[in-house]
Rosetta silent file (secondary structure, phi, psi, omega in degrees, C-alpha in Angstrom):
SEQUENCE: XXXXXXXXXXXXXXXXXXXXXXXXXXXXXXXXXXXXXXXXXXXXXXXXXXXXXXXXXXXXXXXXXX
SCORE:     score description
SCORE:     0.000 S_00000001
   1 L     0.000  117.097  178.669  -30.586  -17.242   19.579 S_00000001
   2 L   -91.216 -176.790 -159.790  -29.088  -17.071   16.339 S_00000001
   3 L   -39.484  -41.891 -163.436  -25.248  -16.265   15.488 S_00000001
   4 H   -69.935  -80.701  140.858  -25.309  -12.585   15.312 S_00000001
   5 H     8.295  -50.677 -171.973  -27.184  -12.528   18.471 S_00000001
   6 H   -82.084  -73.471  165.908  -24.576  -14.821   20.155 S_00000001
   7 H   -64.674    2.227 -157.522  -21.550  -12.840   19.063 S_00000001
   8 H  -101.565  -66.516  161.376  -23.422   -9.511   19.842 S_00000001
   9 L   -52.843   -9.626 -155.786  -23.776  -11.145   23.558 S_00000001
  10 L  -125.758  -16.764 -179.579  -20.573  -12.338   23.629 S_00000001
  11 H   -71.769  -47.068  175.864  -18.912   -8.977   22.782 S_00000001
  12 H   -46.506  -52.204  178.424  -20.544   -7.323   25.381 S_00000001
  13 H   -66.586  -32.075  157.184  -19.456   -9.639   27.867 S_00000001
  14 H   -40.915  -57.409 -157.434  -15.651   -8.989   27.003 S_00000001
  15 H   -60.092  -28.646  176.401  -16.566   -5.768   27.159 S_00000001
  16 H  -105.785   -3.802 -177.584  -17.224   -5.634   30.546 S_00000001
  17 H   -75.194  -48.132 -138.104  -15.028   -8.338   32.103 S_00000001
  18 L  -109.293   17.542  168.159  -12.203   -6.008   30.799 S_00000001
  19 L    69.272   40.590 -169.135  -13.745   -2.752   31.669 S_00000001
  20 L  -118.859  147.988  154.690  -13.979   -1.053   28.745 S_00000001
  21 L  -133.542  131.121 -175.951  -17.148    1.166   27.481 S_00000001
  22 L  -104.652  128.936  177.497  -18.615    0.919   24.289 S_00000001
  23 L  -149.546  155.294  166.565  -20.424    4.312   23.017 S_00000001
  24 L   -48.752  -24.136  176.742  -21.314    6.449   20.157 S_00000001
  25 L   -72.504  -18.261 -170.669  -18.583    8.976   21.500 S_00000001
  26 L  -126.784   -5.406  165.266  -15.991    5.996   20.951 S_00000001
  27 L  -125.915   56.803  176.667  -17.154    4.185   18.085 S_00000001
  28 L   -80.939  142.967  176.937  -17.377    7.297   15.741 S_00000001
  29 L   -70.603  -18.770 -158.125  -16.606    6.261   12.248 S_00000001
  30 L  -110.785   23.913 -151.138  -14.890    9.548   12.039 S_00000001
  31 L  -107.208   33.938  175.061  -12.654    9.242   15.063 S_00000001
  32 L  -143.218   77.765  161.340   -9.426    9.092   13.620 S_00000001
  33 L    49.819  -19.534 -159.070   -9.725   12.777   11.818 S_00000001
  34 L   -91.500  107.847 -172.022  -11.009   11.118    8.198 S_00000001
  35 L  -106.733  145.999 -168.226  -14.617   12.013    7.633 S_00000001
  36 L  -118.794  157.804  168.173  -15.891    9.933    5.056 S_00000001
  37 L   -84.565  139.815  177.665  -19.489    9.224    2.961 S_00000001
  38 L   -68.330   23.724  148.810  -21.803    6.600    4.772 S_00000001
  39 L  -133.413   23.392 -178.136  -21.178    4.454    1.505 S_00000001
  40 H   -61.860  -22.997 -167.034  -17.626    4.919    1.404 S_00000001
  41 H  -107.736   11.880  150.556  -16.756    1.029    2.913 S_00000001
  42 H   -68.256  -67.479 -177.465  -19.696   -0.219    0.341 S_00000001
  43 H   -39.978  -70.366 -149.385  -17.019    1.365   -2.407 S_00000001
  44 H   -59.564  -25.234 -169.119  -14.119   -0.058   -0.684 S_00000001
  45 H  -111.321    1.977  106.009  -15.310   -3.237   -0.150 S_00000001
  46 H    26.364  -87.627 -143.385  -16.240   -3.315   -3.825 S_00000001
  47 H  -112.393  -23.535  126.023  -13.250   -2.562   -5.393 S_00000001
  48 H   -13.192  -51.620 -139.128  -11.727   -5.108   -2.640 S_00000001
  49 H   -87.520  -60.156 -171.397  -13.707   -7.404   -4.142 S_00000001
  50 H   -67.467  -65.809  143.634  -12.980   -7.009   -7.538 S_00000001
  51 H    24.952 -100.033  174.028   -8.986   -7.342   -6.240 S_00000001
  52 H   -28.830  -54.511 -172.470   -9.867  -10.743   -4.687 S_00000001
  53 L   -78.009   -3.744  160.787  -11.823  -11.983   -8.165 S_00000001
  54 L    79.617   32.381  156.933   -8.564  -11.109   -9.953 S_00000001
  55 L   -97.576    5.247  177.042  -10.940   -8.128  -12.118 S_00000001
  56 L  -173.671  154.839 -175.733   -8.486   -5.445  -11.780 S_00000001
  57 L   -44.171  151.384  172.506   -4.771   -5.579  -10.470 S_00000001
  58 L  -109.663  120.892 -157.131   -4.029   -6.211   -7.439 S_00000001
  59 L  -117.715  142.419  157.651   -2.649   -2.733   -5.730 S_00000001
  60 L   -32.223  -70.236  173.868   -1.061   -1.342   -2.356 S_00000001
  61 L   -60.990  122.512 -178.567   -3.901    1.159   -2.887 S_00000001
  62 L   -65.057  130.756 -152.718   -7.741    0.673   -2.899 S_00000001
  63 L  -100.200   26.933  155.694   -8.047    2.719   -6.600 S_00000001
  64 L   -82.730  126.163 -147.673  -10.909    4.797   -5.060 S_00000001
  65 L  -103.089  127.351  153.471  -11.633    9.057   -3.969 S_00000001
  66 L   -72.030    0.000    0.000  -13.588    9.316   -0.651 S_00000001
């Protein structure tokens, strides 16, 4: 089984010792009111990036519009 696989399985099993349910009604990307584009965390993690490599300042803000 490789990693992904492993932590996939291992998530699950949390999931249920501690009673919880994982669903599309509860893992909406949108669930905290902000609806966003389906490459908005591509941008963000980006511009994140560029941060980290010391190509542009490093800011409070991600310098990005959804």
């Amino acid at each position: 089984m490789d990693s992904e696989a492993v932590c996939r399985t291992q998530f699950l099993e949390a999931v249920t010792r501690l009673g919880l349910q994982v669903s599309a009604k509860n893992s909406d990307a949108a669930m905290d009111g902000f609806s966003l584009p389906n490459d908005f965390y591509l941008k963000w993690g980006n511009e994140t990036g560029k941060m980290l490599r010391s190509e542009i300042p490093l800011t409070a803000n991600i310098p990005i519009q959804p």
